[in-house]
C-alpha positions in Angstrom: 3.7 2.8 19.6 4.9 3.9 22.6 7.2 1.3 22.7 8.8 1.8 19.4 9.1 5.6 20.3 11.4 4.7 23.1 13.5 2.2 21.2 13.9 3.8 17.7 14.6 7.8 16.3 11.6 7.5 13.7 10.2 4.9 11.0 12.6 4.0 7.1 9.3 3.4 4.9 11.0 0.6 2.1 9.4 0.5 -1.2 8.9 -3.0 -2.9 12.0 -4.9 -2.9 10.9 -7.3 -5.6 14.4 -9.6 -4.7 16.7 -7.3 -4.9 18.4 -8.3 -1.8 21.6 -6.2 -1.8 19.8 -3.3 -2.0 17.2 -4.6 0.6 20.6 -5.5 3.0 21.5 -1.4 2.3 18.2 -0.3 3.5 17.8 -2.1 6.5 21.7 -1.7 7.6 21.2 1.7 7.7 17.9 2.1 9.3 19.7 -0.5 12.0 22.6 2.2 12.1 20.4 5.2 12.5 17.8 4.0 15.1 15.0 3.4 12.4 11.8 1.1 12.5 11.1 -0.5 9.0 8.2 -0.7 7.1 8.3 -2.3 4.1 5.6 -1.6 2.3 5.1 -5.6 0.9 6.7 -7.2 -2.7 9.2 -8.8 -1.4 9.5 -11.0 -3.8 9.3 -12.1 -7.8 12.1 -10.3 -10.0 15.3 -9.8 -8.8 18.4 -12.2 -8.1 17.8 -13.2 -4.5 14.3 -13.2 -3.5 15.0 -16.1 -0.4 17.9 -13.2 0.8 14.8 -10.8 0.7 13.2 -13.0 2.6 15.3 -14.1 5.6 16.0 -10.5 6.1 12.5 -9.7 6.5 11.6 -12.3 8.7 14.4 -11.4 10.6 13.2 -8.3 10.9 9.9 -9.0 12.7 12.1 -11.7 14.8 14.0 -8.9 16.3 11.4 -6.1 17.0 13.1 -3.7 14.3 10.2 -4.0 11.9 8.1 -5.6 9.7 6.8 -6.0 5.8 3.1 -5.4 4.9 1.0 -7.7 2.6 1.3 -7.2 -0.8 0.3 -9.0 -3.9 3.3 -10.8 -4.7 3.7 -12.2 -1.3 0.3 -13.4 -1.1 0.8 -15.3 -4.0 3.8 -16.9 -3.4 2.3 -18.2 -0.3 -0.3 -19.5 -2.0 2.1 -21.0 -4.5 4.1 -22.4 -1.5 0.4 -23.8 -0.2 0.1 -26.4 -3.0 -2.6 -23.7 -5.1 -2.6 -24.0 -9.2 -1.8 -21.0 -10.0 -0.9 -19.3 -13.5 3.0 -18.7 -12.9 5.2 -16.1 -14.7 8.3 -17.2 -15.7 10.1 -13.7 -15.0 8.4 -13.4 -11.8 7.5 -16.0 -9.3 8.4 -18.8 -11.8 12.0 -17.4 -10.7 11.6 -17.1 -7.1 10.2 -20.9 -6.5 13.9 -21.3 -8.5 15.7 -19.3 -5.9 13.6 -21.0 -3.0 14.4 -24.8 -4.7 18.3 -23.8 -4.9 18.6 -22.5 -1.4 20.6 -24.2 1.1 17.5 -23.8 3.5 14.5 -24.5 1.3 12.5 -26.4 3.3 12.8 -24.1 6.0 12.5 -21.0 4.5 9.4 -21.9 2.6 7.9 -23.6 5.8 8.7 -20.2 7.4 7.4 -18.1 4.3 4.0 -19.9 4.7 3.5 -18.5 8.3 5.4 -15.2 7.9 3.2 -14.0 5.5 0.5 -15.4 6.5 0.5 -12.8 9.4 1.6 -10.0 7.3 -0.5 -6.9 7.9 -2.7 -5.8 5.2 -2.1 -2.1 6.2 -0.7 -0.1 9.2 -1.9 3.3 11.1 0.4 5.0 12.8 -1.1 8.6 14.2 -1.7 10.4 10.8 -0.1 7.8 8.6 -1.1 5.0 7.0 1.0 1.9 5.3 -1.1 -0.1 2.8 0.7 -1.9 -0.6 -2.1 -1.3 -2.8 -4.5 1.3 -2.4 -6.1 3.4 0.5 -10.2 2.8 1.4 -11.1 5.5 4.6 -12.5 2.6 6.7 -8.8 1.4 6.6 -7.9 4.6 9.1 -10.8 2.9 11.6 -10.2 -0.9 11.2 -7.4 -3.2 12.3 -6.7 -5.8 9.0 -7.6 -9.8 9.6 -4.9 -11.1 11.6 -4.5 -13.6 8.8 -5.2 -11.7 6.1 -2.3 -13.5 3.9 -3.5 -16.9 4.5 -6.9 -16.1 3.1 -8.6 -15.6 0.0 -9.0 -11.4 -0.2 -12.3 -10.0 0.6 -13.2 -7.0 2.3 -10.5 -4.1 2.2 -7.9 -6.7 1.5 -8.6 -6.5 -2.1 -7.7 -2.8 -2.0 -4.8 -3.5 0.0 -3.1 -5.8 -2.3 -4.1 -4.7 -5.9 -5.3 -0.8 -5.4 -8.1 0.2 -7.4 -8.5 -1.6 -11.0 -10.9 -2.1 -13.8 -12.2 -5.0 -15.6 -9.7 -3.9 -18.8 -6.1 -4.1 -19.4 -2.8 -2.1 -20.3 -1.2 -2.5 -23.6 1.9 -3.4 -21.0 -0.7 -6.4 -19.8 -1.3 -5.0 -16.3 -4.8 -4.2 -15.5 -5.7 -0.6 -15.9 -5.5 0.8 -12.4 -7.7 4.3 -10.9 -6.5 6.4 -8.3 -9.8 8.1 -7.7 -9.0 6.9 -3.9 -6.7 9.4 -3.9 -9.1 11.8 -3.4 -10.3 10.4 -0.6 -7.4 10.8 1.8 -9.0 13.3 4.4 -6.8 16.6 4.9 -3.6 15.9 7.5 -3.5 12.0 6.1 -0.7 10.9 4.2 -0.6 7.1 2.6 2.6 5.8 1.9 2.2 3.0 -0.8 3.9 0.5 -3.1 2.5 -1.7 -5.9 2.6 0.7 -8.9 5.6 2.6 -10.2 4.5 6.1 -11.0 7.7 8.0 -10.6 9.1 9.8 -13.5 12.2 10.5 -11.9 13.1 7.8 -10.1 12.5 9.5 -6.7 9.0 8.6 -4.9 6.0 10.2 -6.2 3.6 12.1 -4.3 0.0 12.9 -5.3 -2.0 15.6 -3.6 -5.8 14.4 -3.1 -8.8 16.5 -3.5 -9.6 15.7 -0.1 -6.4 17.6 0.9 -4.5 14.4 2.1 -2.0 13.1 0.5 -0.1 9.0 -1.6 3.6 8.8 -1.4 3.7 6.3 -4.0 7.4 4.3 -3.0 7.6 1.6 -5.7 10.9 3.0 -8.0 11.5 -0.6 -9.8 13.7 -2.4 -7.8 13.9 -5.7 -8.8 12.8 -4.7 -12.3 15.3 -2.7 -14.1 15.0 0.4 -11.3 16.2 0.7 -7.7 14.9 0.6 -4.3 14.1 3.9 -2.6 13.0 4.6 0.9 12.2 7.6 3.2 12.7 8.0 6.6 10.3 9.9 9.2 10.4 11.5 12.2 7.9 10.4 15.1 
């Protein structure tokens, strides 16, 4: 932390990407501009025209010290995907990425690099009062550092929580599984979560929900990739 403090003006928090690389390229080029660390909050992938853009630029991120992408579904199932796993694949969605990884001019690479990039993703990030998770907040997360290899593993744990949020066994007339946010409540007073996986806006700008608990979900996901946009906020230390 102390590190970063010296080296960058504050944090650009990046929504999921979902391929939409030129809007990715926009995000990052002006956090570079403006002295800004990025976290993005994991999706890379599955959706929009150039997911192995998305990709290089995140991994070239983390390469250079000026960020990093969290875990997030998507990712951990491409990677699986990329591992050799049978896996049910939708057409619209990673169906069209392993496309966009087969017609790259560096395939093999990229997907060799894909494998270990994600597979040291972080699950979820503290920083001070903050917390960057994908999915869903659990408290212990605000105590505990993520497995190291958290994307290389099958979820257990807080990963689960990390990467799919809270969900029951039943499912959306949209075909997405009816998701809870009870764990909203649970974000102690001065806490504020800044998350992706779900698009809850109404107005195309982040959405924030107030907890019982007094904290606070910036929920980031605005549909980039998927007929939306990309947002992003930026933070002071």
């Amino acid at each position: 932390m102390r590190d970063l403090r010296s080296r960058f003006e504050g944090i650009r928090v990046v929504g999921d990407v979902h391929g939409d690389a030129e809007a990715f390229h926009a995000a990052v080029d002006g956090a570079v501009a403006e002295k800004l660390y990025v976290i993005q909050l994991g999706d890379l992938t599955d959706g929009g025209s150039d997911g192995p853009g998305v990709l290089r630029r995140a991994f070239a991120l983390r390469a250079e010290g000026r960020g990093l992408f969290l875990l997030g579904n998507h990712d951990h199932k491409l990677r699986r995907a990329l591992d050799g796993a049978a896996l049910r694949i939708e057409p619209a969605g990673l169906g069209r990425t392993l496309e966009q990884l087969d017609e790259a001019r560096d395939a093999e690479s990229l997907k060799r690099r894909a494998l270990v990039e994600i597979a040291q993703a972080p699950a979820w990030l503290r920083m001070d009062q903050r917390l960057f998770v994908h999915g869903g907040f659990h408290p212990r997360m605000l105590h505990a550092q993520p497995p190291a290899d958290a994307g290389a593993r099958k979820p257990e744990g807080l990963v689960p929580r990390a990467l799919f949020g809270q969900v029951t066994s039943r499912m959306r007339d949209d075909g997405y599984p009816e998701r809870l946010h009870g764990w909203v409540d649970r974000i102690p007073a001065g806490i504020t979560v800044y998350c992706g996986h779900e698009m809850r806006s109404h107005d195309g700008r982040p959405f924030m929900q107030i907890g019982a608990g007094g904290g606070a979900a910036v929920f980031m996901d605005t549909g980039a990739g998927k007929g939306g946009h990309l947002s992003w906020v930026d933070l002071p230390w």
